[in-house]
PDB file of the backbone (N, CA, C, O) and the ligand in Angstrom, with CONECT records:
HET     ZN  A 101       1
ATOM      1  N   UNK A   1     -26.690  16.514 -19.102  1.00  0.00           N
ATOM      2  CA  UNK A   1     -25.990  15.676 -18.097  1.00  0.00           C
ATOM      3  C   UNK A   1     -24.486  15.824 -18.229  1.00  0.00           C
ATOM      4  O   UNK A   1     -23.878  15.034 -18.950  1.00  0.00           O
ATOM      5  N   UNK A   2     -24.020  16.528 -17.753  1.00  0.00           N
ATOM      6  CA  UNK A   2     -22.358  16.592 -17.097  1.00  0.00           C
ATOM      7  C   UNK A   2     -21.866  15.552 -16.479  1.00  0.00           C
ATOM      8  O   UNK A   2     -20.837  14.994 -16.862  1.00  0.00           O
ATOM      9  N   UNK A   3     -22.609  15.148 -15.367  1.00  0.00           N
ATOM     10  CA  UNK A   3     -22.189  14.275 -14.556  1.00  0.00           C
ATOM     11  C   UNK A   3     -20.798  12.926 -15.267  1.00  0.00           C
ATOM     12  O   UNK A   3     -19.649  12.841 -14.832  1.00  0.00           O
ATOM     13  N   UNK A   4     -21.119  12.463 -15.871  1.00  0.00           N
ATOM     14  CA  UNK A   4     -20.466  11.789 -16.117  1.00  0.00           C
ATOM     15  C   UNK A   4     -19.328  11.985 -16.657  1.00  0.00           C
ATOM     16  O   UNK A   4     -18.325  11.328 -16.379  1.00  0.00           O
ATOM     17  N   UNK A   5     -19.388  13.125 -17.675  1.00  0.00           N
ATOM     18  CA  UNK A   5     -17.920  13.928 -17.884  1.00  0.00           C
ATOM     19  C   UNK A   5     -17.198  14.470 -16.609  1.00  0.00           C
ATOM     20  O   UNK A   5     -16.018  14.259 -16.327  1.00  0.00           O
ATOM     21  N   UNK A   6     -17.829  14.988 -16.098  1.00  0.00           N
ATOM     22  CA  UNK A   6     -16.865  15.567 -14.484  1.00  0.00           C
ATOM     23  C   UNK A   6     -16.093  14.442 -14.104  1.00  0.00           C
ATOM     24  O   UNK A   6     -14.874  14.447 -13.928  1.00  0.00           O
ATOM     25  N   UNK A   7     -17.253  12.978 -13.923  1.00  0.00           N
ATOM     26  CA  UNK A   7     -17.016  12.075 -13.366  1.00  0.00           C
ATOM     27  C   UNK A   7     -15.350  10.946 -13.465  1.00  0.00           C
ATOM     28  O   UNK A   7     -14.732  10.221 -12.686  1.00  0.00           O
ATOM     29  N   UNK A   8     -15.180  11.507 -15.277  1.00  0.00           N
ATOM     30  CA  UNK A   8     -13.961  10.967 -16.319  1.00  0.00           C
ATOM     31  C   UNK A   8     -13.129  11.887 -15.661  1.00  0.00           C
ATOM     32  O   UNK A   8     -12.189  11.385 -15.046  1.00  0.00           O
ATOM     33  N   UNK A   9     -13.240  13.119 -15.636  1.00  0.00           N
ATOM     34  CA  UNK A   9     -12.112  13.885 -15.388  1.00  0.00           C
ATOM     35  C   UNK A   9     -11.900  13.483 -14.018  1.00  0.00           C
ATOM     36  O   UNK A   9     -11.275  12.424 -14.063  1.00  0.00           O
ATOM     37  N   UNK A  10     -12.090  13.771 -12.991  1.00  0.00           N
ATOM     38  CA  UNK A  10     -12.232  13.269 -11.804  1.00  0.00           C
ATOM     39  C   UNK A  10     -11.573  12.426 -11.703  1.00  0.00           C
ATOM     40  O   UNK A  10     -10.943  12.508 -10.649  1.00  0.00           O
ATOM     41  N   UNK A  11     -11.282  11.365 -12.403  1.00  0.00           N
ATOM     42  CA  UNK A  11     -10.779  10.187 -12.407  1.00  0.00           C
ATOM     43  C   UNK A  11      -9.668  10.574 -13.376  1.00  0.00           C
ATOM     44  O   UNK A  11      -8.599  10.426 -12.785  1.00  0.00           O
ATOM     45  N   UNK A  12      -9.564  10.815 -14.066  1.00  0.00           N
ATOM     46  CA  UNK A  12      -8.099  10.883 -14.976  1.00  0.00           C
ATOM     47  C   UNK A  12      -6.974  11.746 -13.940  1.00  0.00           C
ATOM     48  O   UNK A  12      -5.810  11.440 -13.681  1.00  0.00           O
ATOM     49  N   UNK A  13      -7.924  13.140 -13.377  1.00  0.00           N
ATOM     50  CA  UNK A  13      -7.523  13.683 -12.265  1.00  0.00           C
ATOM     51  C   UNK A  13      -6.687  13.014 -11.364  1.00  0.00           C
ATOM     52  O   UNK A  13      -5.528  13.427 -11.413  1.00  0.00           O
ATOM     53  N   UNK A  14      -6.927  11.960 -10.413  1.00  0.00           N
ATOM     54  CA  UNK A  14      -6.779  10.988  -9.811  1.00  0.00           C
ATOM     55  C   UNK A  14      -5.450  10.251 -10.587  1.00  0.00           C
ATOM     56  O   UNK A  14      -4.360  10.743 -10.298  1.00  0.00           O
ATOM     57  N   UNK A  15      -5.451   9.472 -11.244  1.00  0.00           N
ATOM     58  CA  UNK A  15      -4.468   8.873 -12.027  1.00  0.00           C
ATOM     59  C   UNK A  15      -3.668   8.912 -11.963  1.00  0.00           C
ATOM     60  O   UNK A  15      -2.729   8.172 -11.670  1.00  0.00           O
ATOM     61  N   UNK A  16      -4.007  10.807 -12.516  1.00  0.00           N
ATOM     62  CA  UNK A  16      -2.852  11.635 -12.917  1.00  0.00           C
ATOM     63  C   UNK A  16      -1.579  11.988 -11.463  1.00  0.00           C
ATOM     64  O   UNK A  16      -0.352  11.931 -11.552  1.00  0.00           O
ATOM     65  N   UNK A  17      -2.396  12.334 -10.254  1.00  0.00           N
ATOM     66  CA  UNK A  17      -1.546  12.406  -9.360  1.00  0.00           C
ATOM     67  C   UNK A  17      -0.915  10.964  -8.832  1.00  0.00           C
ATOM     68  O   UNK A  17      -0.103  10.901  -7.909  1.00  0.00           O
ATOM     69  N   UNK A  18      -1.374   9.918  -9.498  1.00  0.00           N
ATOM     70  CA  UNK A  18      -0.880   8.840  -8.224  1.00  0.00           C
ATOM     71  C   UNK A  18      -0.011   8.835  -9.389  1.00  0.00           C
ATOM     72  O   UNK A  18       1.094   8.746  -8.854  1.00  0.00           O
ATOM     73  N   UNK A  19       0.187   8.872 -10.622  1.00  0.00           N
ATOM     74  CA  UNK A  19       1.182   8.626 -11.125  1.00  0.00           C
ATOM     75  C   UNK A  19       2.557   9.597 -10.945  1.00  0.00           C
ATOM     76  O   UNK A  19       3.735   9.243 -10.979  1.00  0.00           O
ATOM     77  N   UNK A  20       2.041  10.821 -10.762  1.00  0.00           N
ATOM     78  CA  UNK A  20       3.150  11.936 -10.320  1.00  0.00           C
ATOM     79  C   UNK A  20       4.085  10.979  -9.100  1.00  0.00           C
ATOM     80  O   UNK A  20       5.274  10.681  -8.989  1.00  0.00           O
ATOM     81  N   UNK A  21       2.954  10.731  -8.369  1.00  0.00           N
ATOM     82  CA  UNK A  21       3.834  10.758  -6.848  1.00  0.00           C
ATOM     83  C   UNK A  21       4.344   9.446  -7.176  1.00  0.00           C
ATOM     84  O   UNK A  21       5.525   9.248  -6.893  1.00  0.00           O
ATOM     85  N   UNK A  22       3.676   8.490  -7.727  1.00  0.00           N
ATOM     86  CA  UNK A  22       4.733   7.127  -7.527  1.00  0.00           C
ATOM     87  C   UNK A  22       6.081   7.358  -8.647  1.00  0.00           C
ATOM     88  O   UNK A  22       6.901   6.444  -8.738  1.00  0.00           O
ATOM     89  N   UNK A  23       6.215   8.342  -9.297  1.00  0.00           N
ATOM     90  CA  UNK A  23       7.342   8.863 -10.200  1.00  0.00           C
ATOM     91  C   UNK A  23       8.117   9.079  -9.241  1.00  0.00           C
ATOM     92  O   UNK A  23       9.171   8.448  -9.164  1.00  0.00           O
ATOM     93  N   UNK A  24       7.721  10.139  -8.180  1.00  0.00           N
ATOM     94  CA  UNK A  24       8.788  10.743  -7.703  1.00  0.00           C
ATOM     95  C   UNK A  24       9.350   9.549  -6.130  1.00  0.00           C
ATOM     96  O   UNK A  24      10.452   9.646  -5.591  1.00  0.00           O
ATOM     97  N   UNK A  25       8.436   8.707  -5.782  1.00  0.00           N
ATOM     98  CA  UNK A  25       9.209   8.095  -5.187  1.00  0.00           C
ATOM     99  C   UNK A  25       9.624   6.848  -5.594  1.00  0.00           C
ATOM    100  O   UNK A  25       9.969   6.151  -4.641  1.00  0.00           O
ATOM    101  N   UNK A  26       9.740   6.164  -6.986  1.00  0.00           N
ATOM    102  CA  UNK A  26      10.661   5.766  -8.150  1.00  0.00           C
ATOM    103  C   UNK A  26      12.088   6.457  -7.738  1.00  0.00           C
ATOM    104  O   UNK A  26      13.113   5.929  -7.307  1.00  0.00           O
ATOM    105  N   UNK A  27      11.809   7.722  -8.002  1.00  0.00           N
ATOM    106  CA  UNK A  27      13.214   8.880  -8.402  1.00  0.00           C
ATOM    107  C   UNK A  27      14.115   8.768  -7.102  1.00  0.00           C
ATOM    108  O   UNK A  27      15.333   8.912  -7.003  1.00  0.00           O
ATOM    109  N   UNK A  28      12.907   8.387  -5.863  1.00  0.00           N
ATOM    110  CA  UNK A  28      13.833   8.143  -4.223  1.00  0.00           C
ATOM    111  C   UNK A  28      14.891   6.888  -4.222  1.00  0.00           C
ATOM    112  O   UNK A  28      16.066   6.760  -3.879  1.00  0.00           O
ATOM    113  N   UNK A  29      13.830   5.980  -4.808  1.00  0.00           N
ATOM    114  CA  UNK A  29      14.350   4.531  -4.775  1.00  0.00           C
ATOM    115  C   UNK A  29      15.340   4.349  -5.521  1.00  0.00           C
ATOM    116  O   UNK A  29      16.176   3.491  -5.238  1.00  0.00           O
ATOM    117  N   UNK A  30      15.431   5.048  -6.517  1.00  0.00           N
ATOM    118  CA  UNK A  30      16.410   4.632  -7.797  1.00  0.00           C
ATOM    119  C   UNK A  30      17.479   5.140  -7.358  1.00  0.00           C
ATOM    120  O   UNK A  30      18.433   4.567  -7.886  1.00  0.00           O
ATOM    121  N   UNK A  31      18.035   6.520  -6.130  1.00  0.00           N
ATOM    122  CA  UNK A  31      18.778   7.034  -6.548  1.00  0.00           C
ATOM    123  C   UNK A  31      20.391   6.351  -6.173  1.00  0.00           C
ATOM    124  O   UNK A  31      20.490   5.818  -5.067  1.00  0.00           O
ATOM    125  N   UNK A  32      21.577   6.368  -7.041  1.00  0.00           N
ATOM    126  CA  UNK A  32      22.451   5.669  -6.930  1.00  0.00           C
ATOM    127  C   UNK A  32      23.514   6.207  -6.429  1.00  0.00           C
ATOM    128  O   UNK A  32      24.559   6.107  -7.074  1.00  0.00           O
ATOM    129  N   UNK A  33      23.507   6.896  -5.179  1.00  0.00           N
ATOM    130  CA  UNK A  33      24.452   7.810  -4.401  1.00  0.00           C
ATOM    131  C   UNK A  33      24.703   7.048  -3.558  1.00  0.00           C
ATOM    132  O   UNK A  33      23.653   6.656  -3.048  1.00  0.00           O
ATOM    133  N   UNK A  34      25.430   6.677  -3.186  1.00  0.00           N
ATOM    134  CA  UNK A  34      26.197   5.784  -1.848  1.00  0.00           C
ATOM    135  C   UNK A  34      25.658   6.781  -0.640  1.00  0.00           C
ATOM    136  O   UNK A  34      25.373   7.973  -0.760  1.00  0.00           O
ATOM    137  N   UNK A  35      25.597   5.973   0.547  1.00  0.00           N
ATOM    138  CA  UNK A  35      25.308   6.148   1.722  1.00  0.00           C
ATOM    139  C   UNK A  35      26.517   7.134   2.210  1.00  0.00           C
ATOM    140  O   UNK A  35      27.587   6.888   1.654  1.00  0.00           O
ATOM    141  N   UNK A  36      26.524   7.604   2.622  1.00  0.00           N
ATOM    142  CA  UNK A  36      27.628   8.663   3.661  1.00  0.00           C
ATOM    143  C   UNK A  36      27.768   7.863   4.946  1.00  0.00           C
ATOM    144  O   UNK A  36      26.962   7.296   5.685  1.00  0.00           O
ATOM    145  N   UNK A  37      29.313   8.053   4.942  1.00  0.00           N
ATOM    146  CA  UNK A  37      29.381   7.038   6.327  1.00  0.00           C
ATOM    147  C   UNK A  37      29.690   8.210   8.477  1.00  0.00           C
ATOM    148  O   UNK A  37      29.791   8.081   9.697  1.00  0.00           O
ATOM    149  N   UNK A  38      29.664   9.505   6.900  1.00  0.00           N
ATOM    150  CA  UNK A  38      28.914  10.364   7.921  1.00  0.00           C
ATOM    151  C   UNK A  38      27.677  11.671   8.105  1.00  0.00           C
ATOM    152  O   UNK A  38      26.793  11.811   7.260  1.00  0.00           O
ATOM    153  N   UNK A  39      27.734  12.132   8.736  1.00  0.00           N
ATOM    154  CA  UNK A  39      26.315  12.788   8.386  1.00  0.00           C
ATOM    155  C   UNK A  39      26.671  13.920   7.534  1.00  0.00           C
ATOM    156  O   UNK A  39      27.776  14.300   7.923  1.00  0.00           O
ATOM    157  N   UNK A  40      26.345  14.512   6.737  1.00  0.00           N
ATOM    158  CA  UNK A  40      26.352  15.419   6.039  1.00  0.00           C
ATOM    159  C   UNK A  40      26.427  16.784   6.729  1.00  0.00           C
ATOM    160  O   UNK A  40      27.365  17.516   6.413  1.00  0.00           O
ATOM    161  N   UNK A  41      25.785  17.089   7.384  1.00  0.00           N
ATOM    162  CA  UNK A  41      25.415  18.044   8.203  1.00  0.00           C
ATOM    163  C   UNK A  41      26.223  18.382   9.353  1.00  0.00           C
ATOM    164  O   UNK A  41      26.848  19.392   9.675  1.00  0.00           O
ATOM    165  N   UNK A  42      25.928  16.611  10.177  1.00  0.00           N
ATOM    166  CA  UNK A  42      26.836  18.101  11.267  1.00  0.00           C
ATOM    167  C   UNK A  42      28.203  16.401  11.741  1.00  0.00           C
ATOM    168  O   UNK A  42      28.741  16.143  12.818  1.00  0.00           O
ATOM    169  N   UNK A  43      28.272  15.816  10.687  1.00  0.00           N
ATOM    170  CA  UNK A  43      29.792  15.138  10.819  1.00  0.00           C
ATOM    171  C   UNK A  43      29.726  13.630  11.489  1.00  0.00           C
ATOM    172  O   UNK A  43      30.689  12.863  11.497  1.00  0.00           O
ATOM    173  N   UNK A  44      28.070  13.251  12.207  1.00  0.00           N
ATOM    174  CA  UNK A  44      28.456  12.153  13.138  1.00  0.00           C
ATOM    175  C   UNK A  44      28.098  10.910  12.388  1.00  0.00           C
ATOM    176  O   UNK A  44      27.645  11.100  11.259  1.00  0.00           O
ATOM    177  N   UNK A  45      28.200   9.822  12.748  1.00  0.00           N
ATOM    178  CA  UNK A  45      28.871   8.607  12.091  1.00  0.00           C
ATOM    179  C   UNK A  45      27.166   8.190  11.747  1.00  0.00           C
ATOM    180  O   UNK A  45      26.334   8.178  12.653  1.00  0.00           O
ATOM    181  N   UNK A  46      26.936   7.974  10.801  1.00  0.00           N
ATOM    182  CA  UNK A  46      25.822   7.102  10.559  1.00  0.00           C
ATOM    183  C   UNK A  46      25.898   4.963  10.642  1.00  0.00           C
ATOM    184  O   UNK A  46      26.654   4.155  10.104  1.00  0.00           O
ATOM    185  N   UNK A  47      24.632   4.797  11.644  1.00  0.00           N
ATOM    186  CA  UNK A  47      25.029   3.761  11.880  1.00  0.00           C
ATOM    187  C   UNK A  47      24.775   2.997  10.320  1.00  0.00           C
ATOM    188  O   UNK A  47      24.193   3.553   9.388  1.00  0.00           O
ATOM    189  N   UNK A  48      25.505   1.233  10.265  1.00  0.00           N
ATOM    190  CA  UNK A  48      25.610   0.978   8.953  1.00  0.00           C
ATOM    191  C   UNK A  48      23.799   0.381   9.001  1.00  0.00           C
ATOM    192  O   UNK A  48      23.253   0.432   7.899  1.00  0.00           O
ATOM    193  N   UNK A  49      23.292   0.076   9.676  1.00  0.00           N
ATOM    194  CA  UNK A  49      21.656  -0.445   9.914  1.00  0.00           C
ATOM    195  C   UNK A  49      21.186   0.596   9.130  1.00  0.00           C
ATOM    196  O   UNK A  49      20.636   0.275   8.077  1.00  0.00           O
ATOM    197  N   UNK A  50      21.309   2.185   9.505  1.00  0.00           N
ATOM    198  CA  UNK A  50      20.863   3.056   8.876  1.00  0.00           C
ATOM    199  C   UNK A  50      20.963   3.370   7.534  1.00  0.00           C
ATOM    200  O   UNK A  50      20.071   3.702   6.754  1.00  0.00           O
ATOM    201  N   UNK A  51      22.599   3.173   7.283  1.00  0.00           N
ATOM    202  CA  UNK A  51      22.924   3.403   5.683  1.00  0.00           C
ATOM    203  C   UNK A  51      22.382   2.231   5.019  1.00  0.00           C
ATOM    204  O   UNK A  51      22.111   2.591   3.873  1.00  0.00           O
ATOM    205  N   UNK A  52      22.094   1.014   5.173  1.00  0.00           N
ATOM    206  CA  UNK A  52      21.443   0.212   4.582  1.00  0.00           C
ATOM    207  C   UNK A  52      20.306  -0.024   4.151  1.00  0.00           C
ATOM    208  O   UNK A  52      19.990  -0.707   3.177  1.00  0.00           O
ATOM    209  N   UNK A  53      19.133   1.002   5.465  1.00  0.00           N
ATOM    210  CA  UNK A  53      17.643   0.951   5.047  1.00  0.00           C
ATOM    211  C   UNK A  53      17.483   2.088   4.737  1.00  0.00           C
ATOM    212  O   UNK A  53      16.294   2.016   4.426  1.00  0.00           O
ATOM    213  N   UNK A  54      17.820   3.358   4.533  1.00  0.00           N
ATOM    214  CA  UNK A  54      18.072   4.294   3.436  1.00  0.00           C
ATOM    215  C   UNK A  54      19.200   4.405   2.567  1.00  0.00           C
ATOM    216  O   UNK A  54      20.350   4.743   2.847  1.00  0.00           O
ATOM    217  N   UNK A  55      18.674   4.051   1.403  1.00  0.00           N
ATOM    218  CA  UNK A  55      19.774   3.766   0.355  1.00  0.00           C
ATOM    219  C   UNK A  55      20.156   5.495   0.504  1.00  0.00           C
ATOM    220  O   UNK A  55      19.377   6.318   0.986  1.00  0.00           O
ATOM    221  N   UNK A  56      21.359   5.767   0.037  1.00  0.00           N
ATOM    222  CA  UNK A  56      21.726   7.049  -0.635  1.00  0.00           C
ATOM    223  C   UNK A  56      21.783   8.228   0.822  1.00  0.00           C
ATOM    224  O   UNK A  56      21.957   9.445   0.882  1.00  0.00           O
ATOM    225  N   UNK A  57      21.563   7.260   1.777  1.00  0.00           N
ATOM    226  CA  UNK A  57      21.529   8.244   3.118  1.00  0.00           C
ATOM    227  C   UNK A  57      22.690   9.331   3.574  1.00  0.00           C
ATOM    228  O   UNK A  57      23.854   8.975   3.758  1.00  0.00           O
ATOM    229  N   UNK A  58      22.293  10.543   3.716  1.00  0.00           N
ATOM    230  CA  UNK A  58      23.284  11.958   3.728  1.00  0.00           C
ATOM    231  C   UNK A  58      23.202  12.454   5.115  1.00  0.00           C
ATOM    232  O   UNK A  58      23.940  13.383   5.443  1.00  0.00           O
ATOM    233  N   UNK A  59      22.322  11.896   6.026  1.00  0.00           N
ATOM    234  CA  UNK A  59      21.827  12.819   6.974  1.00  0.00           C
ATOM    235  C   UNK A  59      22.038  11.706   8.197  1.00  0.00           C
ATOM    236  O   UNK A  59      21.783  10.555   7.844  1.00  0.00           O
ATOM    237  N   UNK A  60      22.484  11.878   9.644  1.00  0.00           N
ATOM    238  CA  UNK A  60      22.444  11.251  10.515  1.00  0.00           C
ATOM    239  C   UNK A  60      20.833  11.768  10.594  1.00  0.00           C
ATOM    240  O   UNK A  60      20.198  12.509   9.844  1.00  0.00           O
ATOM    241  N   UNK A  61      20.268  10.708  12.423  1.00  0.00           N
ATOM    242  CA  UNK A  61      18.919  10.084  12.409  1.00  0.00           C
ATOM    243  C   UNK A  61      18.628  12.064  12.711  1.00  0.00           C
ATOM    244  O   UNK A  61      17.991  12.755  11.917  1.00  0.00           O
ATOM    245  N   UNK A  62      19.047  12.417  13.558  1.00  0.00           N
ATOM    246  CA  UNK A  62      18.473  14.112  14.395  1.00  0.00           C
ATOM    247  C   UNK A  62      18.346  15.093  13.153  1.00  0.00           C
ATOM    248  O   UNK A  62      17.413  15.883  13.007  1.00  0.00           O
ATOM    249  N   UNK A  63      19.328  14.947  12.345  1.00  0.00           N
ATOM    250  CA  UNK A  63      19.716  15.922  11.470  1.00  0.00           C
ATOM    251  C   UNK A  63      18.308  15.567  10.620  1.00  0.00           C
ATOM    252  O   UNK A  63      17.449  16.444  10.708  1.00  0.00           O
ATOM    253  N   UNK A  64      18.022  14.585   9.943  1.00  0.00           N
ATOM    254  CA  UNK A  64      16.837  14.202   9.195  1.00  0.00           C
ATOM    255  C   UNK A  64      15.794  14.411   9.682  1.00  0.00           C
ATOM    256  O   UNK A  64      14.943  14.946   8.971  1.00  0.00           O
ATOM    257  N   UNK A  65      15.507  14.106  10.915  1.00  0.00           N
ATOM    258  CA  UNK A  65      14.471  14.758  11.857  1.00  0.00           C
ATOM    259  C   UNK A  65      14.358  16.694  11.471  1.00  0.00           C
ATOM    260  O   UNK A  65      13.308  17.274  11.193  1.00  0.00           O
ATOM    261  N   UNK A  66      15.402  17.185  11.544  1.00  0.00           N
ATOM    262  CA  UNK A  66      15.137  18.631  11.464  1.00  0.00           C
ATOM    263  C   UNK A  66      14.901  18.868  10.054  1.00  0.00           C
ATOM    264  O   UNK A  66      13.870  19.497   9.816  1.00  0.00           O
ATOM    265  N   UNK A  67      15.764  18.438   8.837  1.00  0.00           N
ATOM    266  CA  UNK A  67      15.354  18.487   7.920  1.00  0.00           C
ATOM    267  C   UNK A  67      13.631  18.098   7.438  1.00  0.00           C
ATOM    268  O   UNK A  67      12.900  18.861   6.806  1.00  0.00           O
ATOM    269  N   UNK A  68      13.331  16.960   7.846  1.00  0.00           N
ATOM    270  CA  UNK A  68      12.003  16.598   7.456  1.00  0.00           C
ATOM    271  C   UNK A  68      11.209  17.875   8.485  1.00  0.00           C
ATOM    272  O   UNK A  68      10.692  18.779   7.829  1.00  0.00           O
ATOM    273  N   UNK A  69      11.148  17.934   9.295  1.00  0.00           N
ATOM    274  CA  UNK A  69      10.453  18.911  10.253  1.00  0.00           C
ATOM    275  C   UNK A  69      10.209  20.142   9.455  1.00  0.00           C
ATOM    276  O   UNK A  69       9.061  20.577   9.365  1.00  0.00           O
ATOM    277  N   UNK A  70      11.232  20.750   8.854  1.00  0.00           N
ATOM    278  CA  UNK A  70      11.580  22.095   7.545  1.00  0.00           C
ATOM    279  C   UNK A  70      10.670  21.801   6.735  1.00  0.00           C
ATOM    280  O   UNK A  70       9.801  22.634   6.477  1.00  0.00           O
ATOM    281  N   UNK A  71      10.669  20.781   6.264  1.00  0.00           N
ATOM    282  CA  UNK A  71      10.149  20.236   4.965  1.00  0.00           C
ATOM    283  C   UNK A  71       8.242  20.062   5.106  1.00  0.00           C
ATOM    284  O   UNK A  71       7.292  20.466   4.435  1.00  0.00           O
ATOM    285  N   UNK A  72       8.368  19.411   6.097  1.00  0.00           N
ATOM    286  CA  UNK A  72       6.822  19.720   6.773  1.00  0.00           C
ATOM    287  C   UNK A  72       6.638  21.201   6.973  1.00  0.00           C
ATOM    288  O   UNK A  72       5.422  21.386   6.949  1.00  0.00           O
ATOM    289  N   UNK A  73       7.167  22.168   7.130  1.00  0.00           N
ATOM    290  CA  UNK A  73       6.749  23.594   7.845  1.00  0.00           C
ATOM    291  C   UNK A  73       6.859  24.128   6.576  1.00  0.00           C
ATOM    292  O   UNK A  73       6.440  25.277   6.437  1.00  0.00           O
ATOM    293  N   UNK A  74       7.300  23.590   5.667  1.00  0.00           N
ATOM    294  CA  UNK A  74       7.475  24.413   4.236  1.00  0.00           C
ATOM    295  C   UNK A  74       8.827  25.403   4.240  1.00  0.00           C
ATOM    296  O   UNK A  74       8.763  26.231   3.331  1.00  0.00           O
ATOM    297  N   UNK A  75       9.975  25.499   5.019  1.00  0.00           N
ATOM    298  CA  UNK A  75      10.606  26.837   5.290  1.00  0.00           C
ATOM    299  C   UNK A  75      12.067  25.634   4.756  1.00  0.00           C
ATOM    300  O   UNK A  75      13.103  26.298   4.787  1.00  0.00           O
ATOM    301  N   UNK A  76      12.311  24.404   4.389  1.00  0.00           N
ATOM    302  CA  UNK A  76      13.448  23.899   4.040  1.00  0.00           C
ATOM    303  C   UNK A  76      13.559  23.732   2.402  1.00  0.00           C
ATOM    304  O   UNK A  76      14.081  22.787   1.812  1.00  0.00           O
ATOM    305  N   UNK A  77      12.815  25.115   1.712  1.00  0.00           N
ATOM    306  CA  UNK A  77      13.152  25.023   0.220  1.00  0.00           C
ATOM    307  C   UNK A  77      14.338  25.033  -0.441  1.00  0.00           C
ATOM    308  O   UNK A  77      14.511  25.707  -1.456  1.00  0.00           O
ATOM    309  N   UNK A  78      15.282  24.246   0.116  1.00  0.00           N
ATOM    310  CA  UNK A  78      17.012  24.252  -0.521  1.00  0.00           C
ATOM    311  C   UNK A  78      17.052  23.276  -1.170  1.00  0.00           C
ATOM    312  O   UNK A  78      18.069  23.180  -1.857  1.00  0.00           O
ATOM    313  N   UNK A  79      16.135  22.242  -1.265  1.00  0.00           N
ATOM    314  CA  UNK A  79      16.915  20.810  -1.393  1.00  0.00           C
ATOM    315  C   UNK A  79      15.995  20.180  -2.134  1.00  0.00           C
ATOM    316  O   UNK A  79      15.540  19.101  -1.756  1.00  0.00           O
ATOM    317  N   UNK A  80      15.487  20.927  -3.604  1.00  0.00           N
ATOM    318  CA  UNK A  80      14.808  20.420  -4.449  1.00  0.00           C
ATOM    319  C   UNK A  80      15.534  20.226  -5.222  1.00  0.00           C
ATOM    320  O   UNK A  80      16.443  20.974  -5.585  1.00  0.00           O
ATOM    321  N   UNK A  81      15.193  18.907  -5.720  1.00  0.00           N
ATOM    322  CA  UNK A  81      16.108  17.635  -6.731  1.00  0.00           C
ATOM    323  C   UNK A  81      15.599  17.403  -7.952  1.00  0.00           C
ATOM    324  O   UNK A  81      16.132  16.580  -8.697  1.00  0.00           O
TER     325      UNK A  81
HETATM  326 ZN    ZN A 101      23.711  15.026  11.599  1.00  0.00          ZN2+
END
């Protein structure tokens, strides 16, 4: 009977990733970079609503849109932290 050993791993398996990912969005939350009061990218004013509900915000709303869009398509590998 295996079963039940698979069954441990399986589960430690499990664990193991929710603990990865709630690390790394820890590492989002924590980070202590001031908001940009403009966009990083291409210069326009980030509203302060925005810099407030993303802490550490670099990107006006379009620009983040394209970035995340990259990031979904896999082709925005620059901006590993
Ligand atoms: Zn922008």
């Amino acid at each position: 009977m295996t079963f039940e050993l698979n069954d441990e791993m399986a589960q430690a398996a499990t664990e193991l990733q929710l603990t990865t990912s709630l690390n790394s969005i820890l590492r989002e939350v924590r980070t202590d970079k001031p908001s940009l009061l403009f966009c990083e990218d291409c210069g326009a004013d980030i509203p302060e609503a925005r810099r407030k509900a993303v802490r550490g915000v670099r990107l006006c709303v379009g620009c983040q849109e394209v970035q995340e869009y990259h990031q979904r398509a896999g082709t925005g590998g620059t901006n590993e932290r």
